[in-house]
ROKE-726676 format. One record per residue: x, y, z of N, C-alpha, C in turn; residue in one letter; residue number from 1. Coordinates in pm, whole numbers, plus 50000, padded with zeros to 5 digits. Layout:
# ROKE-726676
> n_px, n_py, n_pz, ca_px, ca_py, ca_pz, c_px, c_py, c_pz, resn, resi
> X, Y, Z, X, Y, Z, X, Y, Z, A, NUM
...
***
This chain:
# ROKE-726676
> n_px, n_py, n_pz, ca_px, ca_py, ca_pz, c_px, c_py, c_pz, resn, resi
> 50085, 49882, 50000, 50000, 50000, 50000, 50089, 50122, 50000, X, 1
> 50087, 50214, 49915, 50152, 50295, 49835, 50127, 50402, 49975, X, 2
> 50206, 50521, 50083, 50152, 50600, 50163, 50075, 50711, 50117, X, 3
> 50043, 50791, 50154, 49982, 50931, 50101, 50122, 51065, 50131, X, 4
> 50080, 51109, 50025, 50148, 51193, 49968, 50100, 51350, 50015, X, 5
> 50204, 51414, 50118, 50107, 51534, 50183, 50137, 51631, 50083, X, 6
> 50006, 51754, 50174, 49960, 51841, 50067, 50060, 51945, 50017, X, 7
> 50091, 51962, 49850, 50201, 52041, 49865, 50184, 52216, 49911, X, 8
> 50283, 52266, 49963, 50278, 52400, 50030, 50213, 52544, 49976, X, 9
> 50131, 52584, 50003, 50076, 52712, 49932, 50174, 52778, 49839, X, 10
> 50162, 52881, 49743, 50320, 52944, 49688, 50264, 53131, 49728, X, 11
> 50338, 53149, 49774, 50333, 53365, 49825, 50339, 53407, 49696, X, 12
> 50207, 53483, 49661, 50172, 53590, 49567, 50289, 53694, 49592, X, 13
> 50330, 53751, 49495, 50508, 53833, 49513, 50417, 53951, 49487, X, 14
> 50283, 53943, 49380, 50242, 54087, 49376, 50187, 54145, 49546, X, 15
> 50241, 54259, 49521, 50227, 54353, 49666, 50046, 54361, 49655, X, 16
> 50019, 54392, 49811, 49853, 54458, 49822, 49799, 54537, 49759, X, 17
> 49670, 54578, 49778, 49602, 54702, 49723, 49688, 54763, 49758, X, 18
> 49664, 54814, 49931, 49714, 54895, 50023, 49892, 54963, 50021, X, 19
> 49940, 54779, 50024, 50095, 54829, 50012, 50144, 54904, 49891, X, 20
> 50021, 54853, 49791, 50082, 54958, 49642, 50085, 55063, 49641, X, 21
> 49961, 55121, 49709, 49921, 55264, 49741, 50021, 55350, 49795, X, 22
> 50051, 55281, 49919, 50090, 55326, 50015, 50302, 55347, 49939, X, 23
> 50352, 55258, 49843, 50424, 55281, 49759, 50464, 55389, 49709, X, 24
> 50306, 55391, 49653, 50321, 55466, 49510, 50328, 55672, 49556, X, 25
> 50262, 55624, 49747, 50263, 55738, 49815, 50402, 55764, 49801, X, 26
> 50489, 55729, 49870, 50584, 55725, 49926, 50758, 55808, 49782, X, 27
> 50700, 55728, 49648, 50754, 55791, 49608, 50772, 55936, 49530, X, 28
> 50646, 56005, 49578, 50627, 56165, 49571, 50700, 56234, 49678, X, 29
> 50800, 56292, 49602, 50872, 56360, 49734, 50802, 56473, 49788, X, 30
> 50667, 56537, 49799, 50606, 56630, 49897, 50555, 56542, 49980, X, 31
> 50531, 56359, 49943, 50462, 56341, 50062, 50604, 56330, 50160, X, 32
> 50699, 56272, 50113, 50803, 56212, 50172, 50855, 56281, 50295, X, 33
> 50853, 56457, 50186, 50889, 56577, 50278, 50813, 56588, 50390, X, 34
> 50666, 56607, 50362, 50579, 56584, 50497, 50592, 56506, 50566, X, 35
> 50622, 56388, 50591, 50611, 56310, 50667, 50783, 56302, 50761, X, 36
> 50864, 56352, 50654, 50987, 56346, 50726, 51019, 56478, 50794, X, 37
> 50920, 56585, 50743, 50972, 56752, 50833, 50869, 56785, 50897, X, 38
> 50768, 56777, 50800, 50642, 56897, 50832, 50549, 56820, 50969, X, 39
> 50543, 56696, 50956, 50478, 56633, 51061, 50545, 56652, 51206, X, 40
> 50702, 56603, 51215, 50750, 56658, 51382, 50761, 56762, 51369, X, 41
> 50785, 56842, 51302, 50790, 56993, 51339, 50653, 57042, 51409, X, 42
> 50541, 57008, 51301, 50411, 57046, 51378, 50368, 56972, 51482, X, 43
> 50420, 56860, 51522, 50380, 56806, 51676, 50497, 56821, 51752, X, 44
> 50594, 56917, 51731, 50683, 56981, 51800, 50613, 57149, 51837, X, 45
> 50560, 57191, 51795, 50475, 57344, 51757, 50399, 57287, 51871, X, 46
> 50337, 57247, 51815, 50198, 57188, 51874, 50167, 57167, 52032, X, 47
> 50303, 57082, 52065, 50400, 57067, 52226, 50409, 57168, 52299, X, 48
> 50484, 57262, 52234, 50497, 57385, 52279, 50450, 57474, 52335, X, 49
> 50346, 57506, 52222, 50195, 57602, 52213, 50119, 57532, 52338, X, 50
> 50088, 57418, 52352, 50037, 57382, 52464, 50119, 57410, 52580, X, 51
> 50271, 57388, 52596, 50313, 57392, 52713, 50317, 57510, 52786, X, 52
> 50344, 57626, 52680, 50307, 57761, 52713, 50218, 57814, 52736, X, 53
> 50063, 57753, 52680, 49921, 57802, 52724, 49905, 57862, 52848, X, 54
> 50033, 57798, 52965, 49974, 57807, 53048, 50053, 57973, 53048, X, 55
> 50031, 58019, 53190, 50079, 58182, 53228, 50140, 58173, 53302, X, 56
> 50127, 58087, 53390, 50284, 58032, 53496, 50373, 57992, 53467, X, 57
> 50363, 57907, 53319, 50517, 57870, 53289, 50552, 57949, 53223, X, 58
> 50488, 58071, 53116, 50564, 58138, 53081, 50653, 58249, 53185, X, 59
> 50571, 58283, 53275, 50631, 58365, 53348, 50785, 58322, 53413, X, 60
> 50778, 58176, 53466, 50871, 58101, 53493, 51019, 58124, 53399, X, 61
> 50974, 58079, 53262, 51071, 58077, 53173, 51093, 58216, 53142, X, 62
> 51086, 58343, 53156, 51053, 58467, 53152, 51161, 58519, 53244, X, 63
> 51102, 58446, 53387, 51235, 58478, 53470, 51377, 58416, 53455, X, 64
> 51358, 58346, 53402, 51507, 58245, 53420, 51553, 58315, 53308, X, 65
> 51507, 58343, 53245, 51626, 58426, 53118, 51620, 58586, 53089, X, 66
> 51582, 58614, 53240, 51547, 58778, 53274, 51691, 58750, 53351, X, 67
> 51730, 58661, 53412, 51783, 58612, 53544, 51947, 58557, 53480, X, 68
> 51964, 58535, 53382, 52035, 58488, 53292, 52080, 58571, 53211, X, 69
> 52025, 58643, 53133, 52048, 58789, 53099, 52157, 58924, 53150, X, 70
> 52087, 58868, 53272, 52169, 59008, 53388, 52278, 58981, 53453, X, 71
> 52261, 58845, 53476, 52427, 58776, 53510, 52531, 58779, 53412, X, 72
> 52476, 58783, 53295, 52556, 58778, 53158, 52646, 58952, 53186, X, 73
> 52526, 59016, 53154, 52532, 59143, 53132, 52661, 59226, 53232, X, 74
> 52607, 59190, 53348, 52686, 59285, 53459, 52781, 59176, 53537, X, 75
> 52872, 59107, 53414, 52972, 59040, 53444, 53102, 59163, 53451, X, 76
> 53150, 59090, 53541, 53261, 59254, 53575, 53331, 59262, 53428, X, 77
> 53394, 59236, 53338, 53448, 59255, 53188, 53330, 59402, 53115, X, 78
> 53212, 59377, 53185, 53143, 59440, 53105, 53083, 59562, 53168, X, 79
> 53188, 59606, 53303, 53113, 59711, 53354, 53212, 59830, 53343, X, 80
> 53152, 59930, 53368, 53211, 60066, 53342, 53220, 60130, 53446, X, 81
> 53328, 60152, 53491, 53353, 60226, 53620, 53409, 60362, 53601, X, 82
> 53451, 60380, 53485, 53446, 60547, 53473, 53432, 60637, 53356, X, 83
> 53430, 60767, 53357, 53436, 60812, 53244, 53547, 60934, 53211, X, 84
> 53633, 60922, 53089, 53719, 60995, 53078, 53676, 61082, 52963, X, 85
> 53695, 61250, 52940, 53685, 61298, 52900, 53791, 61377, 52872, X, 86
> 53798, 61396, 52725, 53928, 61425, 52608, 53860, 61584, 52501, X, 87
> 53962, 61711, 52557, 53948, 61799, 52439, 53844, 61894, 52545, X, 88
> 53820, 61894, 52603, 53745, 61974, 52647, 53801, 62049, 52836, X, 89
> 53784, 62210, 52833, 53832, 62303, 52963, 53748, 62180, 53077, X, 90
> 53844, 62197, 53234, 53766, 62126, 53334, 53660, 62192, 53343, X, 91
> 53589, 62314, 53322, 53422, 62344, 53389, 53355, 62271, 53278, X, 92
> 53406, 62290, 53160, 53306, 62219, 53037, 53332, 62026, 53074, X, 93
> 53384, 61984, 53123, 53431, 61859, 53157, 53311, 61824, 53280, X, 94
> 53323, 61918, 53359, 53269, 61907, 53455, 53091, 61871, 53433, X, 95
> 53053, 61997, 53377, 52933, 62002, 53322, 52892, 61869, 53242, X, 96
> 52910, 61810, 53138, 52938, 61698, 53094, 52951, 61559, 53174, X, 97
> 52975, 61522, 53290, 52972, 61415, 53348, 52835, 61471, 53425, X, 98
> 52811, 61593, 53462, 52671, 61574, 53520, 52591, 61573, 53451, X, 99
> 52551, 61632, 53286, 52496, 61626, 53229, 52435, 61494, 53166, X, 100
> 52611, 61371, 53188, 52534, 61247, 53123, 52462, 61205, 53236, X, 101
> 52498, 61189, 53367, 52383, 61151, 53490, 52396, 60997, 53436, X, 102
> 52545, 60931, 53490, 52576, 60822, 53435, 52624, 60708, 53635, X, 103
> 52515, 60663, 53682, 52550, 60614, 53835, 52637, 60490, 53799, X, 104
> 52767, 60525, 53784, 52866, 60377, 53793, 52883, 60324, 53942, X, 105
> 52964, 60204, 53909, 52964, 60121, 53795, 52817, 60115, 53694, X, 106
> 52820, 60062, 53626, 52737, 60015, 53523, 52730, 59955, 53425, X, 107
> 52651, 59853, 53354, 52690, 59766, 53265, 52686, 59850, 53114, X, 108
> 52790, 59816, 53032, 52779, 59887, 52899, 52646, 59866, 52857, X, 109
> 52556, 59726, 52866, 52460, 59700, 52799, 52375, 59773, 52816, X, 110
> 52392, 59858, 52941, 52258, 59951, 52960, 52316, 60139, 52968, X, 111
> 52379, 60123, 52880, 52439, 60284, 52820, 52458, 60274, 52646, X, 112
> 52338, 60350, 52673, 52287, 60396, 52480, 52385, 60539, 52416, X, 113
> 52519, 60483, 52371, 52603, 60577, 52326, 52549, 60610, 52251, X, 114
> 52425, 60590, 52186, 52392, 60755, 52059, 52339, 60806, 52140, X, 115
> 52244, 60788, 52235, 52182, 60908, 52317, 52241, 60988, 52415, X, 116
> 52351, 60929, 52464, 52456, 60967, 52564, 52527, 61065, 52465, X, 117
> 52575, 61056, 52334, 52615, 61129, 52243, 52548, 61218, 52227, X, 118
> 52377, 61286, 52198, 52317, 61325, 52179, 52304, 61485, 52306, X, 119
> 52340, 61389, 52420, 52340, 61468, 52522, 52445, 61547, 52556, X, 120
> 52567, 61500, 52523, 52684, 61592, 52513, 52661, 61676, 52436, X, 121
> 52642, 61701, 52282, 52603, 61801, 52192, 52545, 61884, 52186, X, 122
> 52448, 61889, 52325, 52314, 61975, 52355, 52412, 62086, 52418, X, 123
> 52527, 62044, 52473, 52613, 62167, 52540, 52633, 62291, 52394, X, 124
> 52649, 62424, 52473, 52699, 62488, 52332, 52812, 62506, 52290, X, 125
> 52926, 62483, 52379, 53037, 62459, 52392, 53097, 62322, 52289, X, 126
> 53021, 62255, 52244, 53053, 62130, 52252, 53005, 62162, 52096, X, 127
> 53122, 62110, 51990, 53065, 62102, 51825, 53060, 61984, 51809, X, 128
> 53142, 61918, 51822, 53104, 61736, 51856, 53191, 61674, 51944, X, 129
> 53108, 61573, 51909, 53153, 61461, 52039, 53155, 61330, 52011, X, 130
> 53198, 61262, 52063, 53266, 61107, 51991, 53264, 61023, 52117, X, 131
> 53162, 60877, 52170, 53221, 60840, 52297, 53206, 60675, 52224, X, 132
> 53281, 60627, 52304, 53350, 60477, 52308, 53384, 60434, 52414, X, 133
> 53318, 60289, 52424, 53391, 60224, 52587, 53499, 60135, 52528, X, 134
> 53637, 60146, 52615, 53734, 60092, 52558, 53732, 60017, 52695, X, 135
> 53870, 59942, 52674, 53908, 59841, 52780, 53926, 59876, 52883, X, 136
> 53910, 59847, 53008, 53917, 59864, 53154, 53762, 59949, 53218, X, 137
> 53744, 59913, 53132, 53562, 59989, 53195, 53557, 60091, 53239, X, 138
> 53598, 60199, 53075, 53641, 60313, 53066, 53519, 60375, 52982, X, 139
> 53443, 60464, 52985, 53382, 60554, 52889, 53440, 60681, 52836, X, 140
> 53516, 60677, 52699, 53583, 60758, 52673, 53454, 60881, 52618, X, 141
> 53490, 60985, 52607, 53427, 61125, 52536, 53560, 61204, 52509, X, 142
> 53513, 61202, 52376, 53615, 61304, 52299, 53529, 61416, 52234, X, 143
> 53576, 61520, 52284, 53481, 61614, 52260, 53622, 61761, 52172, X, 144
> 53531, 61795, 52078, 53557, 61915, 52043, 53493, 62040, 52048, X, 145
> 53583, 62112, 52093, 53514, 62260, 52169, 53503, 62334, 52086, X, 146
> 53411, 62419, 52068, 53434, 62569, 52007, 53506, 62667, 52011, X, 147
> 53585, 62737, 51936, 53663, 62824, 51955, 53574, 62944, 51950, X, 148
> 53590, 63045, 52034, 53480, 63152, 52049, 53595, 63231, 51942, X, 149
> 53465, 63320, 51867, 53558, 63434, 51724, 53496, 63551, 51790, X, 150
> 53374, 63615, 51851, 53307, 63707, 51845, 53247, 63716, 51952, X, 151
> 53274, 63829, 52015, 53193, 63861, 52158, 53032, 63900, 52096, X, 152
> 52909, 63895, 52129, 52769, 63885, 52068, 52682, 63995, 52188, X, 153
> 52672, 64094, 52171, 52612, 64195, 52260, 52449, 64167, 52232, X, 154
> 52396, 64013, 52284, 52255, 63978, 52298, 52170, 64091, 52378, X, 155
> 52006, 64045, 52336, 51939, 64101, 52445, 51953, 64019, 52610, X, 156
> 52002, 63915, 52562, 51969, 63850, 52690, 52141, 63873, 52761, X, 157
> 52205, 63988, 52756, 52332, 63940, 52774, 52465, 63930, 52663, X, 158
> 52586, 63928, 52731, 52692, 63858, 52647, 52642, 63791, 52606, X, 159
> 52734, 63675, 52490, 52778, 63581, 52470, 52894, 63575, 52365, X, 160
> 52981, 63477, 52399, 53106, 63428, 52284, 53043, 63357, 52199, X, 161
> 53058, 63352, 52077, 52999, 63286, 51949, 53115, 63257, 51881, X, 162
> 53106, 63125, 51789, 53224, 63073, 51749, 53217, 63154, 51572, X, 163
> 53244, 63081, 51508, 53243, 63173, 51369, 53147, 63093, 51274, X, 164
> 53102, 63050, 51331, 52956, 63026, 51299, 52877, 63098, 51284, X, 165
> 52878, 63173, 51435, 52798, 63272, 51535, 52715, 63142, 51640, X, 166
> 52741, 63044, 51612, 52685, 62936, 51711, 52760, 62991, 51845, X, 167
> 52683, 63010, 51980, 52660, 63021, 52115, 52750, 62936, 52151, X, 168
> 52883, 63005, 52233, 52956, 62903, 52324, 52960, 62945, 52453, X, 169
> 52924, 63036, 52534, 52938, 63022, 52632, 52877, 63215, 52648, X, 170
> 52804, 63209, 52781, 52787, 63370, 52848, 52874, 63396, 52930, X, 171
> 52942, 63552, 52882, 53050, 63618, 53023, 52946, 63724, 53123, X, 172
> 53017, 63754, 53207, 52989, 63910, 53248, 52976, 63979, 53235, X, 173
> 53118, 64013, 53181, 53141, 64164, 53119, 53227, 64131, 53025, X, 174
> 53211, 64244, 52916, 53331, 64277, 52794, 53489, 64271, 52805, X, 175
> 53530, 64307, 52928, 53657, 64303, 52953, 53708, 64163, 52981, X, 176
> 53643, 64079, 52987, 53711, 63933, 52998, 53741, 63904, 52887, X, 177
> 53634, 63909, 52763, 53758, 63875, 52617, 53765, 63999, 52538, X, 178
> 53822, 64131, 52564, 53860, 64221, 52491, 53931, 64212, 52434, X, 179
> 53994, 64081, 52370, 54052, 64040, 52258, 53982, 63980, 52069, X, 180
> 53904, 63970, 52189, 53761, 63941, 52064, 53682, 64043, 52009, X, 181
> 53665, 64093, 51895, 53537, 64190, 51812, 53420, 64181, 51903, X, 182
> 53349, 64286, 51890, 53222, 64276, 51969, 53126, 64302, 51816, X, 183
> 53030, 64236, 51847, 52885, 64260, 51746, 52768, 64281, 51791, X, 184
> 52675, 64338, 51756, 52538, 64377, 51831, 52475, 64405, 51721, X, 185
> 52364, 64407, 51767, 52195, 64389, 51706, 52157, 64273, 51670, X, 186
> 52019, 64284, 51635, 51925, 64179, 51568, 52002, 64124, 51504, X, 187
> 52025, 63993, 51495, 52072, 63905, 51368, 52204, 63875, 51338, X, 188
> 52238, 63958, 51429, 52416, 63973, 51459, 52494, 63854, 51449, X, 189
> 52457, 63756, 51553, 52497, 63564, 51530, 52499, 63508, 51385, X, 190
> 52384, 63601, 51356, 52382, 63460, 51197, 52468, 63528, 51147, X, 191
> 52506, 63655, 51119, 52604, 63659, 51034, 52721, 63706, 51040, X, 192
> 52726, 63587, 51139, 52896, 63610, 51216, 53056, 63574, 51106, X, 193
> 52989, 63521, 51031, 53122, 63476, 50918, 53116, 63619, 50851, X, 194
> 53019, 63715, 50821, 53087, 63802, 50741, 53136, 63938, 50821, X, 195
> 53074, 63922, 50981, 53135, 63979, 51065, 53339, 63965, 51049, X, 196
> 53353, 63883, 51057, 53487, 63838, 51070, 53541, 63849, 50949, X, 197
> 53508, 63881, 50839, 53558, 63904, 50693, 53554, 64039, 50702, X, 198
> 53533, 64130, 50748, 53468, 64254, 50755, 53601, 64278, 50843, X, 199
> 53618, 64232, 50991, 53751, 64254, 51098, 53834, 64237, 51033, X, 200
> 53820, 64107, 50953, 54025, 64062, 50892, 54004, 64220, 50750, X, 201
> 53901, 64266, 50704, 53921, 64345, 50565, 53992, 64460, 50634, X, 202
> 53951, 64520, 50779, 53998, 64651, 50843, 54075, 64688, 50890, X, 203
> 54179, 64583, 50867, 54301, 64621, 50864, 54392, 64685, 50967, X, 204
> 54442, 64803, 50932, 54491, 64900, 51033, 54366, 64948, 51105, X, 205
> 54242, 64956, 51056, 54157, 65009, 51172, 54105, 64918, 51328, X, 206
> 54166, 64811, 51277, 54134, 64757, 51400, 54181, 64785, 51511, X, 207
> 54291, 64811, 51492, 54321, 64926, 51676, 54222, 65043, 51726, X, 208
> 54133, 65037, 51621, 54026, 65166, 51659, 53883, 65117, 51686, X, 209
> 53887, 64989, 51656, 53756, 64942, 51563, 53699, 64920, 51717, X, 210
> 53569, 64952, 51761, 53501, 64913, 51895, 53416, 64810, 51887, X, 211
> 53373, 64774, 51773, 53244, 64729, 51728, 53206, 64753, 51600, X, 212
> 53111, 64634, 51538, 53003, 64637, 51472, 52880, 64613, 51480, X, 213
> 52803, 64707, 51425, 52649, 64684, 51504, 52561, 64643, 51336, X, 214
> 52461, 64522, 51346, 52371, 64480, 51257, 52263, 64566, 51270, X, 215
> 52252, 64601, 51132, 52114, 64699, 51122, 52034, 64676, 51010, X, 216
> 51916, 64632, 51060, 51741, 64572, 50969, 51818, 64461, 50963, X, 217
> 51895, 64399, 51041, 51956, 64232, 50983, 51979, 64264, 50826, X, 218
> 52057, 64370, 50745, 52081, 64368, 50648, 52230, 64381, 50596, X, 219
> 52239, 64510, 50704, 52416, 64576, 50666, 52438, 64579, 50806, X, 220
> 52609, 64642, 50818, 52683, 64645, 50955, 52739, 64805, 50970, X, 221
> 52731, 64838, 51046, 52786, 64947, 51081, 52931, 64930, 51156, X, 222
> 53029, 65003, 51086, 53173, 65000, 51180, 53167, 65057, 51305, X, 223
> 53187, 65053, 51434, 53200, 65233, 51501, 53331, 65210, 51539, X, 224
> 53407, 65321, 51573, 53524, 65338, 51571, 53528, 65393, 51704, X, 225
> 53691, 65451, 51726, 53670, 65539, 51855, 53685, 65681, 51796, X, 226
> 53668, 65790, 51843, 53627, 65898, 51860, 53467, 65895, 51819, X, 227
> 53387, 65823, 51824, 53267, 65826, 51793, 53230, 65846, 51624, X, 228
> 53337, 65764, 51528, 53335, 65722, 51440, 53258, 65620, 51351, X, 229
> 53179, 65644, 51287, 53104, 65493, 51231, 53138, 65487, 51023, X, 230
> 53151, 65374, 51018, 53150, 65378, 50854, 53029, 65296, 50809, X, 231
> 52953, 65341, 50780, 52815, 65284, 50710, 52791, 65247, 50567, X, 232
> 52833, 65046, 50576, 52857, 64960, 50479, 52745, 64979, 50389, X, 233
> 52750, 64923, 50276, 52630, 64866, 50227, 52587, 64715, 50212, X, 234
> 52503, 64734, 50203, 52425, 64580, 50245, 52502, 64484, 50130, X, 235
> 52519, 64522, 50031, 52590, 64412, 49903, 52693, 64462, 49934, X, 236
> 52831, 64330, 49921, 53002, 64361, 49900, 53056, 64446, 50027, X, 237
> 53008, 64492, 50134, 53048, 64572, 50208, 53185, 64539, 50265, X, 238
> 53263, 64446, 50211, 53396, 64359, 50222, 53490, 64475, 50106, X, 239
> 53431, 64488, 50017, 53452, 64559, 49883, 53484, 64705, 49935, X, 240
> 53384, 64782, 49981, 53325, 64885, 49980, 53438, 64941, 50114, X, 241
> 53483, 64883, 50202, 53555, 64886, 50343, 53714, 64909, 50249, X, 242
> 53781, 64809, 50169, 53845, 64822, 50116, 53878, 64944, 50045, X, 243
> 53772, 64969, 49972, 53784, 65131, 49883, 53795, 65213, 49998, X, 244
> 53723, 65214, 50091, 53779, 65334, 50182, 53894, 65305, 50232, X, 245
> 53956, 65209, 50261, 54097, 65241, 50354, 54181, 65244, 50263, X, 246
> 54180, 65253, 50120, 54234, 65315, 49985, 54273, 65480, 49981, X, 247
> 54121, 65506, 49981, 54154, 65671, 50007, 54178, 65663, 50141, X, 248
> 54156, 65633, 50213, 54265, 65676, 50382, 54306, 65692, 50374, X, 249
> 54419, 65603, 50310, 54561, 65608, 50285, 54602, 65707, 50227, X, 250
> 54534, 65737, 50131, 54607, 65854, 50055, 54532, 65966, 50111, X, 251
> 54428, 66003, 50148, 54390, 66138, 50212, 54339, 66106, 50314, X, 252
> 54389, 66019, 50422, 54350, 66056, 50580, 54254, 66085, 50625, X, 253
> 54137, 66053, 50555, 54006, 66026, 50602, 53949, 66048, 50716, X, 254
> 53962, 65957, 50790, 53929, 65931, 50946, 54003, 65955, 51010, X, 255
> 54134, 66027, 50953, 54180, 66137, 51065, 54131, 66303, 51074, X, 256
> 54018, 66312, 51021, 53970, 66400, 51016, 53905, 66400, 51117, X, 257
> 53791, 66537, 51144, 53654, 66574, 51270, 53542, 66560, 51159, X, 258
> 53500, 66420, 51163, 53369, 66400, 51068, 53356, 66256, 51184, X, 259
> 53187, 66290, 51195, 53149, 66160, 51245, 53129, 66035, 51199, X, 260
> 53086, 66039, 51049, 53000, 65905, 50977, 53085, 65942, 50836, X, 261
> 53116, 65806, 50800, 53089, 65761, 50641, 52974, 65686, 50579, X, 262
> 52967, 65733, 50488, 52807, 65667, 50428, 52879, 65584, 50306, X, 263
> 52883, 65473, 50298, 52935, 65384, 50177, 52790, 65307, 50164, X, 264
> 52668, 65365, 50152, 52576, 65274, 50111, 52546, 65271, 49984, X, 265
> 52555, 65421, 49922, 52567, 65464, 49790, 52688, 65417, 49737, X, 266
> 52724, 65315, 49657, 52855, 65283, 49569, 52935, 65419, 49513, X, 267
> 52826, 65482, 49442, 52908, 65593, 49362, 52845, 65740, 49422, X, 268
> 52847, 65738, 49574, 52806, 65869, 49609, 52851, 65853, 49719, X, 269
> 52945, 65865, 49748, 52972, 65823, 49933, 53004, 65982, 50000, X, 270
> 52953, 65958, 50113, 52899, 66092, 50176, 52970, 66102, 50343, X, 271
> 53051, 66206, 50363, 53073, 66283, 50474, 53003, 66337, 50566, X, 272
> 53067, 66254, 50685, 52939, 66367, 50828, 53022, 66443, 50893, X, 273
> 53026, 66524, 50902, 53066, 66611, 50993, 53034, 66602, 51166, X, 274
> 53121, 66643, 51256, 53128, 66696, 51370, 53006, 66837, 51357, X, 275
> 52987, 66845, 51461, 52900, 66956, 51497, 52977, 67110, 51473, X, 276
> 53125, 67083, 51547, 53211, 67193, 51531, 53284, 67194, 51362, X, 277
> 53315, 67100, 51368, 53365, 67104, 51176, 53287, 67168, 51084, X, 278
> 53183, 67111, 51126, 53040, 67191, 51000, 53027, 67333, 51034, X, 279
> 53038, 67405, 51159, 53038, 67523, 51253, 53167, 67599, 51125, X, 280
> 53309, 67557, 51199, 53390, 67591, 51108, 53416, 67602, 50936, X, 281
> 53369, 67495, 50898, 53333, 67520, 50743, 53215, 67650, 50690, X, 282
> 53117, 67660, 50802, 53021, 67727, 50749, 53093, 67860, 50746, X, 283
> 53140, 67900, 50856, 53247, 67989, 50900, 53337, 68061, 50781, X, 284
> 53391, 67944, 50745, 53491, 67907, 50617, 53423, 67982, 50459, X, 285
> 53321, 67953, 50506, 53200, 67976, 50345, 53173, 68079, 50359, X, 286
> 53119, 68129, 50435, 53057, 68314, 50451, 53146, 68349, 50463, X, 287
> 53331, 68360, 50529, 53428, 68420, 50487, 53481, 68450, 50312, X, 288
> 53407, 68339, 50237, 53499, 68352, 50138, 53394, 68455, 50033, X, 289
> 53267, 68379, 50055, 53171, 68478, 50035, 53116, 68600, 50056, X, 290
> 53177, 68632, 50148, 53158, 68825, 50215, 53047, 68805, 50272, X, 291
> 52990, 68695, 50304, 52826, 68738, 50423, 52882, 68798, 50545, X, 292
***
C-alpha cells in the first residue's frame, strides 16, 4: 500500500497589496516624503509647545530664568564701566558733561545707549562734537571738540562768545574778559557772524580803533570806531566797499579827520558827516569867502 502523499505547500503571491501599492506609490512623491519626514514633527513639535506655554505660569517662569540669565551675563565685571574719561574739552566744560550724562557707575555697557549719551553731550553749546567709546578697563571715553569763540555777541539777553559760525559758546559778564575778541550787536548779529569776521580781517589798520560792529534791519553792519566814528557799509560787497575806503585813507587821511560818519551805502556817492564843530567851522569858512 503505496503512503499518502502530503499536501504540497501554498506558493506567496510576490504581487504587493492594494494597500501596500498605494501606500508605495505614496511614498515615492517627494512632497509626501517631505511631509512626513519635516512637516509632521515639526508640527507636533509646535503643537508641544503652544500647549506647554498656554499656560501663564510657565511662561512667566521661563521669563524669569532668562530675565535672570540675561543680567548675570550682562553685569559680568568685563562688562562694567567704572568710569568716564573725557578728552578735548576746559575742566568746567568737563565738569558740566559728566553731570549732564547723569551716568551712576559702575554700570553695565549693555545699559548705556552711546547715541543718546552722544546726543546729550552736543546739547552743550560749547561742545561742536563729540565722539564716545567704551574701551578696555571699563572706561567711557568722550572726545569732545570745543568751540573756539571768534566774536563777543552783545545779545538782548546778555553777552555771549559765538564761534564763527555765530553758534553760542558760552555767556560772560562783562566785555573786559575777552577784549581780545570783536564785539557785534543787534538783531541778527549771530547769523552773520562769518561776514562779521571778513569785515575785521578786511579793516586792517583800523582795528586798533575798531570798537564794534552793530547789525542793522539784519541787512548791513555798521563800523563804530573810537572817537565816535562809524562807517556805514552797504548791504551788498560791504567787504569791497571797506576796502575802497581804507584806499583813500591812505592817501587822504580820512578818518583822521573831525567827521562823524561815512556813508558807503551809495557805491558811487559816498557821503561825509561832519562833527558839529567842523560843520560850525566850514560854514564859518563859506561866509568868509563869500563876504556874508
Amino acid at each position: 500500500m503505496r503512503p499518502l502523499r502530503a499536501p504540497a505547500a501554498t506558493r506567496r503571491d510576490p504581487a504587493p497589496s492594494r494597500w501596500a501599492y498605494r501606500w508605495q506609490r505614496l511614498w515615492l512623491t517627494p512632497l509626501f516624503r517631505l511631509t512626513v519626514r519635516f512637516v509632521l514633527p515639526l508640527a507636533l513639535m509646535a503643537g508641544s509647545v503652544a500647549l506647554y506655554l498656554a499656560d501663564e505660569g510657565r511662561r512667566g517662569a521661563i521669563h524669569a530664568v532668562y530675565a535672570d540669565l540675561r543680567s548675570e551675563f550682562q553685569n559680568r565685571p568685563e562688562f562694567m564701566v567704572n568710569l568716564v574719561a573725557i578728552e578735548g574739552a576746559s575742566p568746567v566744560l568737563a565738569e558740566a558733561i559728566r553731570v549732564g550724562l547723569a551716568l551712576n557707575l559702575p554700570r553695565s555697557s549693555f545699559d548705556i545707549d552711546l547715541q543718546a549719551a552722544r546726543a546729550r553731550v552736543e546739547t552743550f553749546d560749547a561742545v561742536e562734537r563729540a565722539d564716545l567709546r567704551i574701551v578696555s578697563g571699563g572706561v567711557l571715553q568722550v572726545t569732545v571738540t570745543e568751540r573756539a569763540p571768534a566774536l563777543v555777541w552783545r545779545a538782548p539777553d546778555g553777552l555771549w562768545l559765538v564761534d564763527a559760525g555765530g553758534h553760542k559758546v558760552a555767556r560772560i559778564g562783562a566785555r573786559s574778559l575777552r577784549g581780545d575778541l570783536p564785539l557785534i550787536a543787534g538783531q541778527g548779529a549771530a547769523d552773520a557772524a562769518p561776514e562779521a569776521l571778513a569785515l575785521v580781517q578786511a579793516a586792517g589798520p583800523l582795528v586798533p580803533r575798531l570798537r564794534g560792529l552793530v547789525r542793522l534791519g539784519q541787512r548791513r553792519w555798521d563800523l563804530v570806531l573810537d572817537r565816535d566814528q562809524r562807517i556805514l557799509l552797504p548791504q551788498e560787497n560791504p567787504v569791497r566797499a571797506l576796502e575802497r575806503l581804507l584806499a583813500l585813507d591812505q592817501a587822504e587821511s580820512i578818518l583822521a579827520r573831525d567827521i562823524m560818519a561815512v556813508d558807503l551805502r551809495h557805491d558811487r556817492r559816498p557821503t561825509l558827516r561832519l562833527s558839529p564843530d567842523a560843520a560850525e567851522t566850514l560854514r564859518q569858512v563859506r561866509l568868509a569867502q563869500t563876504g556874508g
